[in-house]
C-alpha positions in Angstrom: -60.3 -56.5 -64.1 -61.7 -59.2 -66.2 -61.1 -60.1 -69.8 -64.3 -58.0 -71.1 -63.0 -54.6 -69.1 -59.6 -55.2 -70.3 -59.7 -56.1 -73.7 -61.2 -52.7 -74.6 -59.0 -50.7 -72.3 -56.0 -52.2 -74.6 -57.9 -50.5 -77.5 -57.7 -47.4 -75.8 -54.1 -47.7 -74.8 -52.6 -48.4 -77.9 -53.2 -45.1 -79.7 -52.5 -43.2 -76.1 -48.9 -44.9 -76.6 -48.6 -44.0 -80.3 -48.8 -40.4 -79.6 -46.7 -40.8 -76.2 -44.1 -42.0 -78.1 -44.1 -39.5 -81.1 -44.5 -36.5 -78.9 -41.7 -37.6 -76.7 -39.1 -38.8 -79.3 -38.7 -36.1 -81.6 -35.9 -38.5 -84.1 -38.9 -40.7 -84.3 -41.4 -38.3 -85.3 -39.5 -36.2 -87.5 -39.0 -39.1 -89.9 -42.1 -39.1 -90.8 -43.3 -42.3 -92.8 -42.0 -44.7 -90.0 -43.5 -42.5 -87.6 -47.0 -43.1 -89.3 -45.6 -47.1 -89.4 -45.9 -47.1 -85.3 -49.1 -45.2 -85.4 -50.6 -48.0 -87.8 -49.2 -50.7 -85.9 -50.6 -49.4 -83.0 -54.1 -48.9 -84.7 -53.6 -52.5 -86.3 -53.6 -54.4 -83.1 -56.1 -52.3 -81.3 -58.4 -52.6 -83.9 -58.2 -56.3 -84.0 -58.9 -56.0 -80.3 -62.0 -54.3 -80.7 -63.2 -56.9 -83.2 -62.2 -59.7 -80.9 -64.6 -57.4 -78.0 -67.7 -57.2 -80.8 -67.5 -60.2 -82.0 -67.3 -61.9 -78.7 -69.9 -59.5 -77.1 -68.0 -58.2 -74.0 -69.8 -56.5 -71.7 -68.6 -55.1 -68.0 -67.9 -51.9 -66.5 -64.4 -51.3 -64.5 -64.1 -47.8 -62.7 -61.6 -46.5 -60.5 -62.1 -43.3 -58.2 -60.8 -39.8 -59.4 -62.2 -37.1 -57.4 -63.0 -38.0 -53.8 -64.8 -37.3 -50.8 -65.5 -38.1 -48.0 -69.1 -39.1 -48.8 -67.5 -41.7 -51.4 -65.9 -40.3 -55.3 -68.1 -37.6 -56.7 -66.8 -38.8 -60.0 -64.6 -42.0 -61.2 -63.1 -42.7 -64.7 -63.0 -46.2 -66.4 -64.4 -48.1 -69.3 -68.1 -48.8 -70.0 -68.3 -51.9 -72.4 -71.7 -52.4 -73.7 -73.2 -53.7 -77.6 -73.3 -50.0 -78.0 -69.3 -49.2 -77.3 -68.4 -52.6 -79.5 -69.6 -51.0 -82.4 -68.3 -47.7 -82.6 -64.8 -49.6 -81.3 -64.7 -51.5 -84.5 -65.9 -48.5 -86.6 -63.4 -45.9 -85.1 -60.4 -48.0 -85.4 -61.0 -49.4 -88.8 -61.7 -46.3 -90.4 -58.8 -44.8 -88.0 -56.7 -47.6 -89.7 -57.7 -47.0 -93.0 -57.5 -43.3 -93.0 -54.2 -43.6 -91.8 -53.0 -46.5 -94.3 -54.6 -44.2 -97.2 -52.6 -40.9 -96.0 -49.1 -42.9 -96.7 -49.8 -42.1 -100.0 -51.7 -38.9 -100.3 -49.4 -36.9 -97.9 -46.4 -38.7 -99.1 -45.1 -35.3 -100.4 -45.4 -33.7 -97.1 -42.0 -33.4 -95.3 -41.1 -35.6 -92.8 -41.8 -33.4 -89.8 -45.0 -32.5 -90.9 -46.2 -36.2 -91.7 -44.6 -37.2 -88.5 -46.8 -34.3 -86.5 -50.0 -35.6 -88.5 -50.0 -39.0 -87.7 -48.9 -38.0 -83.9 -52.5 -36.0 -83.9 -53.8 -38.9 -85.7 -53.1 -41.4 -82.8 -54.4 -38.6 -80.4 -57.8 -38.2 -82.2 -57.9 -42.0 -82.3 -57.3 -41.9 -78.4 -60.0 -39.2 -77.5 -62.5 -40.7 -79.7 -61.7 -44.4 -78.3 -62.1 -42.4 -74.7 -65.4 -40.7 -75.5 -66.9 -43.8 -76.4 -65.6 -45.9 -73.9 -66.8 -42.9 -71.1 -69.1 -44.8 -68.0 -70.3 -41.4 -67.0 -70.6 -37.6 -68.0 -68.0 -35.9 -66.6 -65.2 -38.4 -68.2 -66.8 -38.4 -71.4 -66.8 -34.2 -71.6 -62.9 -34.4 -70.9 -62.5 -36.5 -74.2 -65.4 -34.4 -75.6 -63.3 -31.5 -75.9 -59.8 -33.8 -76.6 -61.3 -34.5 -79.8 -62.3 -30.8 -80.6 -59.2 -29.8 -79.8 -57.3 -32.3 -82.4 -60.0 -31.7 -84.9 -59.0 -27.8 -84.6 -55.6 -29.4 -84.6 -55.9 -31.4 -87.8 -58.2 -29.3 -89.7 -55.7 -26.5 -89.4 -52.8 -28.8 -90.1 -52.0 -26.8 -93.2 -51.9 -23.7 -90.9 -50.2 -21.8 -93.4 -52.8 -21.3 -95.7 -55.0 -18.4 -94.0 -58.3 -20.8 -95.1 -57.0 -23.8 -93.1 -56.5 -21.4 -90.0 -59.5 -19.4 -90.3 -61.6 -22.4 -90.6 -60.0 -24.3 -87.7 -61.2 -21.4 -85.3 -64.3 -21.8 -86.8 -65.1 -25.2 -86.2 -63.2 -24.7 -82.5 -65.7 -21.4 -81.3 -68.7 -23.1 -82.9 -68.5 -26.4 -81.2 -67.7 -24.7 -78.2 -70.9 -22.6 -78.1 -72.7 -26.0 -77.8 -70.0 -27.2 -75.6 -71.2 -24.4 -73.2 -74.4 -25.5 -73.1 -73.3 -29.2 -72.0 -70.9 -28.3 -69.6 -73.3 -26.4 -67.9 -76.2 -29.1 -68.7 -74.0 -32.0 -66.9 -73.3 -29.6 -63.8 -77.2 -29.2 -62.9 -77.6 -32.9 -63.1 -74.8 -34.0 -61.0 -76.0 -31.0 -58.4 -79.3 -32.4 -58.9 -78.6 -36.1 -58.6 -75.2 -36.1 -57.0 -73.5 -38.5 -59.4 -72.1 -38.3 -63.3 -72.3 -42.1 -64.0 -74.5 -43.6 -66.3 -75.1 -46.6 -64.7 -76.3 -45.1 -61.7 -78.6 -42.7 -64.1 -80.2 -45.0 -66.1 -81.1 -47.1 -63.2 -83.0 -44.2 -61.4 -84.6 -43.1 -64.4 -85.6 -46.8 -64.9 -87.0 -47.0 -61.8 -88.9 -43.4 -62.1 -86.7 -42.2 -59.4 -85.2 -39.0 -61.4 -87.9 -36.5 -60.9 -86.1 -33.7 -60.5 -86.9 -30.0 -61.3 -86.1 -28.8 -64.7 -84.8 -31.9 -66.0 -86.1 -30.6 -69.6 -83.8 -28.0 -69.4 -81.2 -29.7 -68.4 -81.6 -32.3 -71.3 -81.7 -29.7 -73.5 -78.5 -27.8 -72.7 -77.0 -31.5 -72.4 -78.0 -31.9 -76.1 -76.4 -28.3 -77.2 -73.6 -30.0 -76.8 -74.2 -32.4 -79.4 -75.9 -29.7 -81.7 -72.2 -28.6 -81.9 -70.4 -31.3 -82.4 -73.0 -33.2 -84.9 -73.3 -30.3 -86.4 -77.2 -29.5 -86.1 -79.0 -25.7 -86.9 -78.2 -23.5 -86.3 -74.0 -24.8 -85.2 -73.2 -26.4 -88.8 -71.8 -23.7 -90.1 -68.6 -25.1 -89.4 -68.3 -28.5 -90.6 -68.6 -27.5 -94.6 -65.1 -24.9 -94.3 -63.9 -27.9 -92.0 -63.2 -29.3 -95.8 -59.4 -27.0 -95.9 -57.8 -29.9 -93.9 -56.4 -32.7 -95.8 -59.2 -35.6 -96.9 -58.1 -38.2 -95.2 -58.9 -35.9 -92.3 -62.4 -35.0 -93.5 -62.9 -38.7 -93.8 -61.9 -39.3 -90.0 -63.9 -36.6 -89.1 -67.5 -37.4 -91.1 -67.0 -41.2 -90.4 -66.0 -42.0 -87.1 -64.6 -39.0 -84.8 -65.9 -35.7 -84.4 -69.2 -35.5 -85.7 -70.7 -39.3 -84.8 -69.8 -38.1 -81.0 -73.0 -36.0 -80.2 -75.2 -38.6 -81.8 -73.6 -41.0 -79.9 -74.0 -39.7 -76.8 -77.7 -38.7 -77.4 -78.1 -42.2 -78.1 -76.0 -43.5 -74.9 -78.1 -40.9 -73.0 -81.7 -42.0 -74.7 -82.6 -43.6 -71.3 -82.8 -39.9 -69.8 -83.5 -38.2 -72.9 -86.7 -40.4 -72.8 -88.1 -38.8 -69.6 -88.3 -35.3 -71.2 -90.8 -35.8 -74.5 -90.8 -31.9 -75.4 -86.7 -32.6 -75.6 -87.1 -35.2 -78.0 -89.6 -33.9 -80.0 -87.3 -31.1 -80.6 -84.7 -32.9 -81.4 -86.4 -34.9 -83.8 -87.6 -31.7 -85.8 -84.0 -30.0 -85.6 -82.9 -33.0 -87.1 -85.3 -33.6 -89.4 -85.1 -29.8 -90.4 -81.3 -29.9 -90.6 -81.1 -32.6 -93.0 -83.6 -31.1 -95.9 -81.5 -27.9 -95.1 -78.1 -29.1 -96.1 -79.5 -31.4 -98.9 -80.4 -28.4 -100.7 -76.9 -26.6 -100.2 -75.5 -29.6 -101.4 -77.1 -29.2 -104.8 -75.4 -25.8 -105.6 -72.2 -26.9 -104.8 -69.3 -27.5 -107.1 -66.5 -28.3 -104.3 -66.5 -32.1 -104.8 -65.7 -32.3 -100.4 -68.4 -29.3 -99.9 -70.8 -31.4 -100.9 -69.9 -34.9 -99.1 -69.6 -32.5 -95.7 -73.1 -31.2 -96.7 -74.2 -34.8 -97.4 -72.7 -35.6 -93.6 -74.6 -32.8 -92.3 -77.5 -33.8 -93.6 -77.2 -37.8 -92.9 -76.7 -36.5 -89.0 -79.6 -34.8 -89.2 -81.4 -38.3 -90.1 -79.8 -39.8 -87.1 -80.8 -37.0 -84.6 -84.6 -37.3 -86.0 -84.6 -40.8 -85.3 -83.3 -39.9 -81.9 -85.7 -37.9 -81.7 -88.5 -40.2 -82.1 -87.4 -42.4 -79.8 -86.2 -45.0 -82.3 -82.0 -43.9 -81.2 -81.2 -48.0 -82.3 -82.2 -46.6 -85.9 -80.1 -43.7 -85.8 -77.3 -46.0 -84.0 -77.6 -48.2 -86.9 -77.5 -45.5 -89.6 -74.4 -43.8 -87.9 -72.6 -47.2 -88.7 -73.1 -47.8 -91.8 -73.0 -43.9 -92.6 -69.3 -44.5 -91.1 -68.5 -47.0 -93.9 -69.8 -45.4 -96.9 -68.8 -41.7 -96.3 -65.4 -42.7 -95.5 -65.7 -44.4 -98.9 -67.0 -41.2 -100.6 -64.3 -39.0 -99.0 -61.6 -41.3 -99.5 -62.2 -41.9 -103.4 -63.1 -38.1 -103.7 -59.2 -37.8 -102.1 -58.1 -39.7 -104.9 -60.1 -37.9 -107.9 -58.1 -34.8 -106.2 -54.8 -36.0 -105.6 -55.1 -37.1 -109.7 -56.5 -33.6 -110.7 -55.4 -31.0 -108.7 -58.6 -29.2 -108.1 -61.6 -29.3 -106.0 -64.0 -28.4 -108.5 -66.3 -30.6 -110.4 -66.9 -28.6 -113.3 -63.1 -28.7 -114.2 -63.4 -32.5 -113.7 -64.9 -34.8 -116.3 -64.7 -37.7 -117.9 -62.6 -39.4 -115.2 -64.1 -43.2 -115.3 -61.8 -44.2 -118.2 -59.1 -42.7 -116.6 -59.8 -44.2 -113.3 -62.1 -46.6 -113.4 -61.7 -48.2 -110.1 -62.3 -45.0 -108.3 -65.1 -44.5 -110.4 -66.6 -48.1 -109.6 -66.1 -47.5 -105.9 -67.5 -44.1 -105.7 -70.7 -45.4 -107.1 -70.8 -47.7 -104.5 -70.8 -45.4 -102.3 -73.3 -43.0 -103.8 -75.8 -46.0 -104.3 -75.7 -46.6 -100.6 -76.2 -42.8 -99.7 -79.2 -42.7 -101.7 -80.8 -45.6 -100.2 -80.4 -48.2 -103.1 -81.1 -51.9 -101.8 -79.5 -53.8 -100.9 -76.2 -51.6 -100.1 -75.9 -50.4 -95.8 -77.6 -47.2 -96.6 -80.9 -48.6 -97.7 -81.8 -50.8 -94.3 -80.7 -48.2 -92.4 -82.3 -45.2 -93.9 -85.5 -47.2 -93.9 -85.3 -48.1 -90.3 -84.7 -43.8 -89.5 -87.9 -43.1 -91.5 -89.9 -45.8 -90.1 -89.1 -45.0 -86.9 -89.9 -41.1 -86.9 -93.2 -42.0 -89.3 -94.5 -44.5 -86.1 -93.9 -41.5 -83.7 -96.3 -39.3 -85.6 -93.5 -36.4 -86.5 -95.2 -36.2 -89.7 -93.9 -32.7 -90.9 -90.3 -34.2 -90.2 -90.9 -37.2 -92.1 -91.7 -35.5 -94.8 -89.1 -33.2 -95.0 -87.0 -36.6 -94.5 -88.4 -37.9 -97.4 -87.8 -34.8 -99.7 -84.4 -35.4 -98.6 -83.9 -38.8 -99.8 -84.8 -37.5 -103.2 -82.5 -34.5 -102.9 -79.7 -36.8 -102.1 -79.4 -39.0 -105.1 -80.2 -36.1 -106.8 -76.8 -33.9 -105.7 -74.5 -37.5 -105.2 -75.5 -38.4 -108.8 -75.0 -35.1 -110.2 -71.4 -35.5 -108.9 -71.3 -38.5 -110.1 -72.2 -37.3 -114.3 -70.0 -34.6 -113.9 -67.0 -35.8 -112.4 -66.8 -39.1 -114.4 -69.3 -39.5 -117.1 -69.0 -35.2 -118.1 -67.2 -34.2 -120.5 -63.5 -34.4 -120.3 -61.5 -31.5 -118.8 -58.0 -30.2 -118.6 -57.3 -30.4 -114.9 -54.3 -32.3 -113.9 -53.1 -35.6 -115.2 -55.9 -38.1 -114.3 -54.5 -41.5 -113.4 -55.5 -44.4 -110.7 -54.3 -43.6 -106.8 -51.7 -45.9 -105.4 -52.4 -49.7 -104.0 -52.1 -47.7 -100.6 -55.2 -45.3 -101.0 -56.9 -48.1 -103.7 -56.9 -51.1 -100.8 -58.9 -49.4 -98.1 -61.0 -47.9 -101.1 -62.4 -51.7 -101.9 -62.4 -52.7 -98.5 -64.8 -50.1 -97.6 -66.4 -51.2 -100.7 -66.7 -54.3 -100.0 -67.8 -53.7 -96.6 -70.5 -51.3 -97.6 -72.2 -54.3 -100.0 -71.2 -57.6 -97.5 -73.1 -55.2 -94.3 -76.1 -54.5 -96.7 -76.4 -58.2 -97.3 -75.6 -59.0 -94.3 -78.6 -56.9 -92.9 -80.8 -57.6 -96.2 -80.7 -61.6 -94.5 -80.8 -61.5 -91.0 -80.8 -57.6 -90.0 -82.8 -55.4 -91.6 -86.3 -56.4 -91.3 -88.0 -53.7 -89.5 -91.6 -53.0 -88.9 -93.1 -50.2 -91.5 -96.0 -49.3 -93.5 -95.9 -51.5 -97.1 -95.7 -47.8 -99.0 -93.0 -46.7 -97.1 -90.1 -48.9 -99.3 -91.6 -47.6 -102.8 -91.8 -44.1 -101.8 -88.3 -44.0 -100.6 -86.9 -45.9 -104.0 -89.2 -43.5 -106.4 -88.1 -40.6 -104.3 -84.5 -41.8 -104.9 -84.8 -42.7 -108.8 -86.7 -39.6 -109.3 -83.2 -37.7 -107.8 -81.6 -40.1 -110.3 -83.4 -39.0 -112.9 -83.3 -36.2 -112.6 -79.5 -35.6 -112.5 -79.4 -37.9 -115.2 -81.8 -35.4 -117.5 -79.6 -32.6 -116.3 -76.3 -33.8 -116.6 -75.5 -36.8 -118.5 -77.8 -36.7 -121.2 -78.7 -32.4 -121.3 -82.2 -32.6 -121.4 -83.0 -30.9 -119.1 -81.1 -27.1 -118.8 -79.3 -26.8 -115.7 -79.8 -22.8 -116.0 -83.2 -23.1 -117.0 -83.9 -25.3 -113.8 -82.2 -22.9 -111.3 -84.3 -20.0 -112.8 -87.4 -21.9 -112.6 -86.2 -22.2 -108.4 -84.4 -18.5 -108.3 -85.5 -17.4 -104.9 -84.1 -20.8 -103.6 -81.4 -21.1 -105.4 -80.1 -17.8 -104.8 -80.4 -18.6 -100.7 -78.6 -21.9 -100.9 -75.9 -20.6 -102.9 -75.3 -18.4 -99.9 -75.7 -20.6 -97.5 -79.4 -18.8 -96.5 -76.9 -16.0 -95.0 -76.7 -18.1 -92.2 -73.0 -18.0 -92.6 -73.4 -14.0 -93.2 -75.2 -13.8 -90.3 -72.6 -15.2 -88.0 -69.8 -13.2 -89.4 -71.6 -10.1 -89.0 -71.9 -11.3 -85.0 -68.5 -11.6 -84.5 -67.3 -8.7 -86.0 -70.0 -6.8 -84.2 -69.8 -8.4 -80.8 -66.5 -10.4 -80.3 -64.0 -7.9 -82.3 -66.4 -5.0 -81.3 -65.8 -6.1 -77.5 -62.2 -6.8 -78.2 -61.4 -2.9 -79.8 -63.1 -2.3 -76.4 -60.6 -4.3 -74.8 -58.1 -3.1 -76.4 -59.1 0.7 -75.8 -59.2 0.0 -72.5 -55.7 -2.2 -72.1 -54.5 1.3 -74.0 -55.6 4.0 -72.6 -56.5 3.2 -69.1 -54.4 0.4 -68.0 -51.4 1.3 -69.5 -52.4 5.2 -69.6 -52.6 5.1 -65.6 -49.2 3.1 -65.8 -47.4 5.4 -68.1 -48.8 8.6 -65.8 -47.0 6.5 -62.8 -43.9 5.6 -64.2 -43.4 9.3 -66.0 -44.4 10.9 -62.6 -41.5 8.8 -61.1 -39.0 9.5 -63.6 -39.7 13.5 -62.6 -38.9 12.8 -59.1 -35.9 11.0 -60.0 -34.8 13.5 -62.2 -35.3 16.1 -59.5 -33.7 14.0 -56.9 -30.9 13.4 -59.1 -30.0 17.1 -59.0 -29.4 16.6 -55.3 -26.5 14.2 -55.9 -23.7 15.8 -54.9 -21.4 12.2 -54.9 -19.5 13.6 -51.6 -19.7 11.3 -48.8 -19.4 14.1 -46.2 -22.8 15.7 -47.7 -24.8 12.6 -47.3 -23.4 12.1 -43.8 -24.5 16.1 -43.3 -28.2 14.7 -44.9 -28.4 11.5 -42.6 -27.8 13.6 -39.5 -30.5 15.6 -40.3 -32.7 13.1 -40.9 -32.1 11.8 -37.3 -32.6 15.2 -36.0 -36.5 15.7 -37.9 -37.1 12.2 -36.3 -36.2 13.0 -33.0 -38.2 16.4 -32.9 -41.4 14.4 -34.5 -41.3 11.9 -32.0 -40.9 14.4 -29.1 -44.0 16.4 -30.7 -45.9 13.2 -31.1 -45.4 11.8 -27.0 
C-alpha cells in the first residue's frame, strides 16, 4: 500500500476504533462527556487526514480479496481514492467533527449513559459513511449502505422513549429499505450480467462500449431506487421530514453529510453507467426536478423551524438528482458540497434558537436577533446561500445545476427548478422575519448558545462565504445563457419580497394570501395525502397481513399443537390409572409383552 491508499484508510479507521472502544469498554462509555472526548479526537485527526488526501490530491485504489473462487474473487473490499472521495472525506468528517463538538453542549443534560451511547453511534455513522464513500465496487458499498441506515434508525430514535422518535425511526428504516430493495436486486443482475461488482472494471467496459448487456435500463433503474430512498426522492421522502424527532445535531449529520448525500453520491460515482441508459437519466432528472418544487411548497406551510430545513434538504436533493439527471452529475457533486456546509449551518443555528426557547414552533418565536444576535447573523448566512445570493456557496452552485439541466433540453424541469428558487427564499426568509425580526414571544428564556455550539456555527459561516469566494475567483465560471443569472436573482428577491410584504412589514395578509391559493394550500398542509396514503397501506397490507399472521400462529399452529398436547395428556391420564406402583404387576405386564411379541413374530414367518 502506498501513501495515497493509506492515508484515507486511516480516515476510515479512526472512527471504526472510536466505536470499538466505546462499545467494548462500558466504564468508558457510560461517562459520557469523555466518551464523546475520544470520539472527537478520533474524528479530529481523521479529519485532518482527509484534508492532508484533498489537498494533496491522492489518488490509487488498494483491494484485497473477500469472496473467492476458483475463477479469481467474485468480489473484494478496499479503498477507492479519487477527486470525487477527497471531497466528501473532508465534508463528512468536518461536519462529523462539528456536529459532534456542537452536541457537548446541547446534550449536555443528557445522562452520561445516554451521551456515551450517542457519540458511540456517532463514531459508527461516521465509519459507515467514511466506508460508503470510500467503496471500489457495489457490493462493498451496499454493506455500508445499509450501516448507515441502520445508525440513522439508530440515532433518529435515540430518544426512543418518546413514541414520535420510535415511530419515526421505523419510518425512515421501512422507507429507505423499499428503495434498498430495489438496489440490492439492481446490483445482483449486473454482477450476473457482467460477473464483477467493481467500478473500475465497470467503467472501463462501459468506456470502451463493451457493457451491452440486456436490460441494462432496468437494471440502472432499480440500482437508482436505492438512492430514491436514501436521498429521499418521490415518492420515498416521506420519511426524512418526521426524521426531525432525533436530536439536531443529528438532523444536521444527516441533511449534510451522511444519510441522505449517499444516493446522490453514488448516482454520481455511477454516472459513467448511468450514462449508457438515456431514458434512466431523463427520469431521474424530472423525479428530481419534480421533487424539489414538491417539497418547496410544503416547506411554506410549515411552522416547525427543522420541518422546514428537512423540507428545504429534500428539495435541494432534488436539484442535485436533476442535474444528475442531465448528465451534468459534477454540478450536482458540487451543489451537494456546498449544500453540506450551509445546511449544517441552518440546522445547527436552528439547534440553538431551540435549545434557548424550548419550542419548535416559529410562531411562538419572535424577536430573537436582539437576544441572540450571533445566531441570528449566522442563520442569515446561511439562508442567503440557500437562496442563491452571490457570492455565498449556494449561488455558484445552484447556477451550475440549472445551467446544466437547461443545456440538456429538460425544459419542463428547469422550470419547475426555477419556480423553486423563488419558493426557497420565499419559506427561508419567512423563517427568518418570524423567528428574529417578529414580534417578540414568551417562549423560553432567549439567550446566546455556548462557545461550544457558537464556534462550529462561525466556522461553517465562514466557510460558506471563503468557498463562495473562493468559487466566485477561480471556480465558478460555468457556461450559461446571459438571462439565466438575472432570472435566478429576480426569482430569488421576488421570494424575498415577498416574505418581507408578508411578514416583516404586514402588507401583505398572510390569510388573505393562503385563500387566494386554497386548493394548494390545503394539499401542502397535508403533505398532498401522500403521507395519508402510505399509512392507509400499511395498516391495510402490512398490519392487515400481520392479523393474518397472527390468526394463523393462533388458531392453526398453535390450535393443532394444543389438540396434540391435550390429546396426550388424555392418554396419560388414562395410562395413569394403570399404575398400580407394585413391582410384581409390572413384571406380570413385561412378561406379557414378550409373550404378544413372540406369537406376532411366529404369525409374521
Amino acid at each position: 500500500m502506498t501513501l495515497p491508499t493509506r492515508l484515507p484508510l486511516l480516515v476510515l479507521l479512526l472512527p471504526f476504533a472510536a466505536f470499538v472502544v466505546l462499545a467494548v469498554v462500558a466504564p468508558l462509555r457510560r461517562a459520557g462527556a469523555r466518551a464523546g472526548l475520544l470520539s472527537i479526537a478520533a474524528m479530529s485527526v481523521a479529519f485532518m487526514a482527509a484534508l492532508v488526501a484533498w489537498v494533496e490530491g491522492f489518488r490509487g485504489e488498494a483491494t484485497w480479496s473477500w469472496i473467492p473462487s476458483d475463477g479469481g474473487p467474485i468480489a473484494t473490499v478496499g479503498v477507492l481514492v479519487d477527486p470525487l472521495s477527497n471531497a466528501m472525506l473532508v465534508l463528512v468528517t468536518l461536519v462529523s467533527l462539528l456536529v459532534q463538538v456542537y452536541s457537548l453542549a446541547y446534550l449536555g443534560d443528557e445522562p452520561p449513559a445516554s451521551l456515551g451511547r450517542y457519540y458511540t453511534y456517532q463514531s459508527l455513522f461516521a465509519f459507515s459513511m467514511l466506508g460508503l464513500v470510500l467503496s471500489p465496487g457495489f457490493l462493498q458499498m451496499f454493506v455500508f449502505w445499509e450501516l448507515v441506515g441502520l445508525c440513522s434508525y439508530l440515532l433518529i430514535g435515540y430518544w426512543y422513549q418518546r413514541p414520535a422518535a420510535a415511530r419515526a425511526a421505523v419510518k425512515a428504516f421501512w422507507i429507505t429499505k423499499l428503495g434498498d430493495v430495489g438496489f440490492v436486486i439492481g446490483i445482483v443482475l449486473l454482477w450476473s450480467a457482467t460477473g464483477t461488482f467493481d467500478f473500475g472494471e465497470l467503467f472501463a467496459r462501459a468506456q470502451e462500449h463493451a457493457l451491452a448487456i440486456d436490460g441494462l435500463g432496468t437494471i440502472m433503474f432499480l440500482i437508482y431506487l436505492g438512492a430514491v430512498g436514501k436521498s429521499a426522492q418521490f415518492p420515498l421522502h416521506v420519511w426524512l421530514p418526521d426524521a426531525m424527532e432525533g436530536p439536531t445535531p443529528v438532523s444536521a449529520l444527516i441533511h449534510a453529510a451522511t444519510m441522505v448525500t449517499a444516493g446522490v453520491f453514488m448516482v454520481t460515482r455511477a454516472q459513467p453507467l448511468f450514462a449508457l441508459v438515456p431514458d434512466v437519466l431523463i427520469l431521474i432528472g424530472w423525479v428530481g426536478a419534480f421533487t424539489a418544487l414538491l417539497a418547496a411548497t410544503m416547506a411554506c406551510v410549515e411552522s416547525d423551524i427543522k420541518r422546514v430545513l428537512a423540507y428545504s434538504t429534500v428539495s435541494q436533493l432534488g436539484y442535485m438528482m436533476a442535474a444528475a439527471g442531465a448528465g451534468a452529475a459534477d454540478a450536482g457533486f458540487l451543489h451537494l458540497l456546498t449544500h453540506g456546509l450551509f445546511k449544517a449551518l441552518l440546522f445547527l443555528a436552528a439547534g440553538a434558537v431551540i435549545h434557548a426557547v424550548g419550542t419548535n414552533d416559529i410562531f411562538r418565536m419572535g424577536g430573537l436577533f436582539r437576544a441572540m444576535p450571533q445566531t441570528g447573523i449566522v442563520f442569515i448566512v446561511g439562508t442567503l446561500a440557500l437562496a442563491g445570493v452571490p457570492p455565498l456557496a449556494g449561488f455558484f452552485s445552484k447556477e451550475a445545476v440549472l445551467s446544466g439541466v437547461w443545456e440538456a433540453h429538460l425544459t419542463v424541469p428547469f422550470l419547475m427548478l426555477a419556480l423553486t428558487v423563488l419558493l426557497t427564499a420565499f419559506y427561508m426568509f419567512r423563517v427568518v422575519f418570524i423567528t428574529f425580526f417578529g414580534r417578540a414571544f414568551e417562549a423560553g428564556h432567549p439567550h446566546e448558545a455556548p462557545w461550544l455550539m457558537r464556534g462550529p456555527l462561525w466556522l461553517l459561516a465562514a466557510l460558506t462565504v471563503a468557498v463562495g469566494i473562493r468559487l466566485a475567483v477561480g471556480g465558478g465560471e460555468h457556461e450559461a445563457p446571459g438571462w439565466l443569472v438575472p432570472l435566478s436573482l429576480a426569482s430569488a428577491f421576488v421570494g424575498f419580497a415577498l416574505a418581507w410584504a408578508m411578514y416583516q412589514r404586514g402588507l401583505v395578509d398572510p390569510a388573505t394570501f393562503s385563500t387566494a391559493l386554497a386548493p394548494f394550500d390545503f394539499l401542502a398542509r397535508r403533505r398532498y395525502g401522500i403521507d395519508a396514503l402510505y399509512a392507509g397501506l400499511y395498516r391495510a397490507l402490512v398490519l392487515g397481513f400481520a392479523r393474518l399472521i397472527g390468526w394463523i400462529d393462533r388458531y392453526l399452529v398453535d390450535g393443532v399443537l394444543n389438540v396434540l398436547s391435550a390429546l396426550t395428556l388424555r392418554a396419560g391420564a388414562g395410562l395413569r390409572g394403570i399404575q398400580s406402583g407394585r413391582a410384581q404387576d409390572y413384571v406380570y405386564g413385561v412378561a406379557f409383552g414378550v409373550l404378544l411379541l413372540f406369537v406376532w413374530a411366529q404369525l409374521w414367518r
